[in-house]
C-alpha positions as CSV (number, residue, x, y, z in Angstrom):
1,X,4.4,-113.7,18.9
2,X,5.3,-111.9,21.7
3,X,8.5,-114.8,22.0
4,X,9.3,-114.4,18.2
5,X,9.8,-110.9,18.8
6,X,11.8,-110.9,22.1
7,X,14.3,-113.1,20.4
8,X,15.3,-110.8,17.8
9,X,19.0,-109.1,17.9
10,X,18.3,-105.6,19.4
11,X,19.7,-103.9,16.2
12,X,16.3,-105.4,14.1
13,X,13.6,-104.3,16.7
14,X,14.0,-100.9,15.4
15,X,13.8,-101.9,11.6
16,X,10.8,-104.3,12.9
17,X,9.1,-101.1,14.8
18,X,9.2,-99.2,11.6
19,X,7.8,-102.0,9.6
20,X,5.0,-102.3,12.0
21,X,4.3,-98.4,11.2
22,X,3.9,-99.0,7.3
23,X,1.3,-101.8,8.0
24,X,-0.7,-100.1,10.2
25,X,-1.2,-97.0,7.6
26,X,-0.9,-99.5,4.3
27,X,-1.4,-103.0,5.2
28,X,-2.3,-103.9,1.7
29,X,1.5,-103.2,0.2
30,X,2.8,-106.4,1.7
31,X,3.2,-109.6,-0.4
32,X,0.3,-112.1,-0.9
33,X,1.5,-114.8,1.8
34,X,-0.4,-117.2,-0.9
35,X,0.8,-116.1,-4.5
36,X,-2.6,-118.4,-6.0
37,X,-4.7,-115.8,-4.2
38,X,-3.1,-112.7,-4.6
39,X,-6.2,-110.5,-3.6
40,X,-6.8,-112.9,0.2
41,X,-6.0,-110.8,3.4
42,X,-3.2,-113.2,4.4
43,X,0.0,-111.0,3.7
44,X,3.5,-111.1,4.4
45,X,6.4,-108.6,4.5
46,X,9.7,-109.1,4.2
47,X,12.6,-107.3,6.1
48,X,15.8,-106.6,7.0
49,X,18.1,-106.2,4.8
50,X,22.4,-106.4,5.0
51,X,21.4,-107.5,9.0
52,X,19.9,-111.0,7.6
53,X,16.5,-111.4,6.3
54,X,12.8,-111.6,8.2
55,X,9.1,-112.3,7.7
56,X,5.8,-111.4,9.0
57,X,2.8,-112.5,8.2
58,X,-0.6,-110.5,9.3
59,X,-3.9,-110.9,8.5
60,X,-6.0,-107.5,7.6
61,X,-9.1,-106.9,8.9
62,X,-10.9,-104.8,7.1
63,X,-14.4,-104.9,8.2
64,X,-13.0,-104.1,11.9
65,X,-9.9,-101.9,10.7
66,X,-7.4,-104.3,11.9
67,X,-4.3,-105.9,11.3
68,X,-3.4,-109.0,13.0
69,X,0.1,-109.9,13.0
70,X,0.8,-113.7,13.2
71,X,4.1,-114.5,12.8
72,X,7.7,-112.7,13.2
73,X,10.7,-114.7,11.9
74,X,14.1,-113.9,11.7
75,X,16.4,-115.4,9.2
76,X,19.8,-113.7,10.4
């Protein structure tokens, strides 16, 4: 992940750094990364806006207060 994120334009790390903030207080408020299993801890978030578009999907963790991000991809 750490290579998904390095190659992102320098303006979207700060859009990317804020998203990070809202999943670590409300994971939950993402997407369902499967839309047949809406209530599954796979999630995905969408981002970016008029700089091109971006995805990542995380996995909450619940039982170990955790979020696990998976994937970062940029669509710009």
């Amino acid at each position: 992940m750490a290579d998904q994120i390095a190659a992102l334009p320098d303006a979207v790390l700060a859009v990317l750094a804020q998203v990070l903030g809202v999943l670590e207080l409300t994971p939950w408020h993402g997407e369902p990364y499967n839309l047949t299993k809406p209530d599954e801890p796979m999630r995905q978030w969408v981002f970016g806006g008029s700089m091109g578009e971006g995805v990542i999907v995380y996995l909450i963790l619940d039982d170990q207060r955790r979020v696990d991000v998976l994937r970062v991809l940029w669509f710009g």
